[in-house]
C-alpha positions in Angstrom: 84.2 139.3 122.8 85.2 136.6 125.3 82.9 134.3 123.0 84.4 135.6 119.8 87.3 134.7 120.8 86.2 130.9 122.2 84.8 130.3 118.7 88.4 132.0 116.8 90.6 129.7 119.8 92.6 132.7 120.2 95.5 131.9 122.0 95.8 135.2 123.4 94.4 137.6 125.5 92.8 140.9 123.1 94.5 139.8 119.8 93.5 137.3 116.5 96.2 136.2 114.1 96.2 136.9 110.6 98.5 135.5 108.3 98.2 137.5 105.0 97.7 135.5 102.3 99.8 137.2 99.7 102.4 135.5 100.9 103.5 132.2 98.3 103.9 129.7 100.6 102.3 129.8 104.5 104.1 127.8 107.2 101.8 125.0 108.0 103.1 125.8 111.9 101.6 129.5 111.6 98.3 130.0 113.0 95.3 131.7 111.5 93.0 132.7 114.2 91.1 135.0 112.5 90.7 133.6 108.5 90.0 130.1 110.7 87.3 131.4 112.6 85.5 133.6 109.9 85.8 130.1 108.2 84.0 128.4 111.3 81.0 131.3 111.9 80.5 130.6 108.2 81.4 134.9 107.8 83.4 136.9 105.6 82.3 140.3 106.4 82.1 142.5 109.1 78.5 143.1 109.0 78.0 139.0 108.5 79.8 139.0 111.7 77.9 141.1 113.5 74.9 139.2 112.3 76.5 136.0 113.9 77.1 136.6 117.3 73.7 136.4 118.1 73.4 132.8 117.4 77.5 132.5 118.7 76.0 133.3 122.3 72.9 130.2 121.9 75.7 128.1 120.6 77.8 128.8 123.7 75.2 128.3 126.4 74.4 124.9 124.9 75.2 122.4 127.2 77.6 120.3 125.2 79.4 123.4 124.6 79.3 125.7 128.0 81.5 123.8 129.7 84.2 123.8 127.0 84.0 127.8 126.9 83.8 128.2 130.8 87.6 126.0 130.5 88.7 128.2 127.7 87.8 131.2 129.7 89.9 130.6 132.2 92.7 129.6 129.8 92.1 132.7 127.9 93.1 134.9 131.5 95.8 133.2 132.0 98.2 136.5 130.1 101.6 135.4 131.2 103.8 132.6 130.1 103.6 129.8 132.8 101.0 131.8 134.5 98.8 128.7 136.4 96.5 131.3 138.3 94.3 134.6 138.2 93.8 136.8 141.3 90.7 137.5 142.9 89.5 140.5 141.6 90.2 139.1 138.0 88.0 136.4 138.8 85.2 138.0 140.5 84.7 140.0 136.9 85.5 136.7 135.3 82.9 134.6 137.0 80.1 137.5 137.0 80.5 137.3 133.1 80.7 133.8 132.5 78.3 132.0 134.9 76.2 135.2 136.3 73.8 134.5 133.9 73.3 131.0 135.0 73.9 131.1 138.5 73.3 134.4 140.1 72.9 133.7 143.9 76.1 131.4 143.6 78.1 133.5 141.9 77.0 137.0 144.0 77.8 135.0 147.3 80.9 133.6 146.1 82.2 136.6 144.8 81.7 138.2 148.3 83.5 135.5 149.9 86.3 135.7 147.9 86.7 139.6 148.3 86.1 139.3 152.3 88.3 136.6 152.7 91.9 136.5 153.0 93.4 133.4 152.3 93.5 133.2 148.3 95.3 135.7 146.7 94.5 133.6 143.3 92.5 130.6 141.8 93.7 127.8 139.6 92.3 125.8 137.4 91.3 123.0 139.6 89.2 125.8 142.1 87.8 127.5 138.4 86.7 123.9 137.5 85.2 123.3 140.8 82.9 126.1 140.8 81.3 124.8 137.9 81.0 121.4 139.2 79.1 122.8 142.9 77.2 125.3 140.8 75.7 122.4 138.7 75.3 119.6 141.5 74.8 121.3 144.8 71.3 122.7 145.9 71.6 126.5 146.9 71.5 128.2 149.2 70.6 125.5 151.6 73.8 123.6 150.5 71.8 120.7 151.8 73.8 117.8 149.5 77.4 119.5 149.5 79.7 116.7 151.3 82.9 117.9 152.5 84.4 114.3 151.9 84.3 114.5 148.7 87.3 116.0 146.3 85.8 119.7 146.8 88.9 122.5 146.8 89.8 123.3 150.2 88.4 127.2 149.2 84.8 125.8 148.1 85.2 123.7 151.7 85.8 127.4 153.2 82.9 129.2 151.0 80.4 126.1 152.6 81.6 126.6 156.1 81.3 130.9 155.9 77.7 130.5 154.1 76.1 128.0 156.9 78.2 130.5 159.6 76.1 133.5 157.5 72.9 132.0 157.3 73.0 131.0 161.0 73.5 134.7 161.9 70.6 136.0 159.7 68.4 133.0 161.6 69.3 134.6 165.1 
């Protein structure tokens, strides 16, 4: 659904707009999530639809496309007006669905740090983003190229610190 939704940009969380086309004369300032994104999956029924996602899931985990879905997930959580973060169980379920596939071991040990820990009670955008990035450039588990003098957020600094702390406790 979370993909359906990517490929529709719905604005919000569980519903698409409809603007019902009987109507003379259509704002040019109302939005059409749903007509719009039939129109982009190249659909008009139901069972077309069904058909599509399929393929919509390929066209997601293409490269020049993930990335843009993994932002809009985030976005997409975001439920209240304002709203800049997502608490920690939201993300854990967030994460497991959107990167699991792609990063297991990261996300399973990141996960667990965030539900142990106690110092985030939510992540922003910046932290969401940053996942990504250590996911995609920094060996795992050894951690061996992660430099804590680069612009890392201060809770992937933390995650670093707790899995070498971990992994020196299994070694003894």
């Amino acid at each position: 659904m979370l993909m359906l939704a990517w490929k529709m940009n719905a604005e919000k969380q569980g519903y698409f707009t409809q603007v019902s086309y009987s109507v003379g004369c259509l704002s040019s300032r109302m939005k059409d999530e749903w007509h719009i994104g039939l129109k982009a999956l190249r659909v008009d029924t139901i069972g077309k639809l069904k058909k599509r996602l399929s393929d919509l899931m390929q066209e997601v985990m293409k490269p020049e496309n993930f990335e843009d879905f993994y932002l809009y997930a985030f976005r997409y959580c975001l439920t209240e007006e304002k709203q800049k973060s997502i608490d920690i169980e939201s993300i854990c379920i967030l994460l497991d669905l959107v990167l699991g596939s792609q990063f297991r071991p990261q996300v399973d040990t990141f996960t667990e740090y965030l539900k142990i820990q106690n110092e985030y009670k939510v992540i922003n955008m910046d932290q969401w983003t940053n996942f990504f990035r250590f996911c995609k450039e920094i060996s795992f588990p050894d951690l061996e190229n992660y430099d804590t003098t680069e612009a890392w957020s201060l809770v992937l600094d933390n995650y670093v610190e707790w899995m070498k702390e971990k992994a020196k406790l299994s070694a003894a």
